[in-house]
C-alpha positions in Angstrom: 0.5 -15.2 19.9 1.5 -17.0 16.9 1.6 -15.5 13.2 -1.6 -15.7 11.4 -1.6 -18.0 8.5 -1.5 -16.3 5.4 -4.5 -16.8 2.6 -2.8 -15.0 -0.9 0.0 -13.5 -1.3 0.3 -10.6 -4.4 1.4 -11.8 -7.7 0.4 -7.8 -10.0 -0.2 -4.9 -8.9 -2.2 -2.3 -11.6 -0.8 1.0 -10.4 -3.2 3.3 -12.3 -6.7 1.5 -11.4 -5.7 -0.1 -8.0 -6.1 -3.4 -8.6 -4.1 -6.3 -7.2 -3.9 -10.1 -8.3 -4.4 -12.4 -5.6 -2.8 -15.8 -6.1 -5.4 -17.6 -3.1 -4.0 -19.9 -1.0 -7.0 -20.1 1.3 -10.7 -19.6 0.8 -11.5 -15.6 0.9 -15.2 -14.5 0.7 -16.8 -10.6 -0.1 -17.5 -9.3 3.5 -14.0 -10.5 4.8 -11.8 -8.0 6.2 -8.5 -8.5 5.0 -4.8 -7.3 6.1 -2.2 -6.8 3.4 1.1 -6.7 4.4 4.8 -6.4 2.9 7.9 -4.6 4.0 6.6 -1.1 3.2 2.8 -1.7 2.7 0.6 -3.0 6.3 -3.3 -1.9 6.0 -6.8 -3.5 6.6 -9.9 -3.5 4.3 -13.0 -5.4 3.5 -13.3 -7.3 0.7 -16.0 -5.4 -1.2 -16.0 -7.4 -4.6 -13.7 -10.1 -6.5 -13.2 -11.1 -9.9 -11.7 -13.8 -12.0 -11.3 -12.8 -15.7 -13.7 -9.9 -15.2 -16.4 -12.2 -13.5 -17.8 -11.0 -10.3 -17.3 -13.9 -7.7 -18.3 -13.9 -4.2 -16.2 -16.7 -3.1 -12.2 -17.4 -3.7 -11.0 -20.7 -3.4 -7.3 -22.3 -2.9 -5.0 -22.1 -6.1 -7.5 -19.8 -7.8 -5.8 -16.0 -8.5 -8.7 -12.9 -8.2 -8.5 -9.1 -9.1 -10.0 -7.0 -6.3 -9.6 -3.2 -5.9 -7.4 -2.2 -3.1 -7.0 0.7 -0.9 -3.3 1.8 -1.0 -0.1 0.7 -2.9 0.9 -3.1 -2.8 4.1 -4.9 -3.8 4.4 -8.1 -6.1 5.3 -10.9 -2.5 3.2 -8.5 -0.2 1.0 -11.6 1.9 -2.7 -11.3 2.1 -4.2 -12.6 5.5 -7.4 -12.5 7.4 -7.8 -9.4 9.9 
């Protein structure tokens, strides 16, 4: 089975409020479950919300880079793909 194609990769990581930066490379929608994976991180989650500049989106598109909330600690290079 080949490797799934990734759709972000990590660019920031807020520690203290759990929030990651998403540079998107692929179009990522609330209601997706996502996988997050790095050399020490590997975990699954839906996409519950997104933002861009503090603006609720429900829709990510190519080139665009989105805060979400996530659910454990993530690395800066740590690639974001479809579960």
């Amino acid at each position: 089975m080949a490797e799934a194609k990734p759709i972000g990769k990590i660019t920031h990581f807020f520690e203290k409020i759990n929030v990651a930066v998403i540079e998107v490379s692929s179009k990522m929608k609330v209601g997706d479950t996502i996988r997050i994976k790095g050399i020490t991180t590997d975990f699954e989650q839906p996409v519950e919300s997104m933002q861009i500049e503090h603006e609720q989106i429900k829709e990510a598109k190519k080139g665009q880079a989105i805060g979400m909330k996530v659910a454990g600690k993530v690395r800066e290079g740590d690639l974001v793909y479809l579960a």
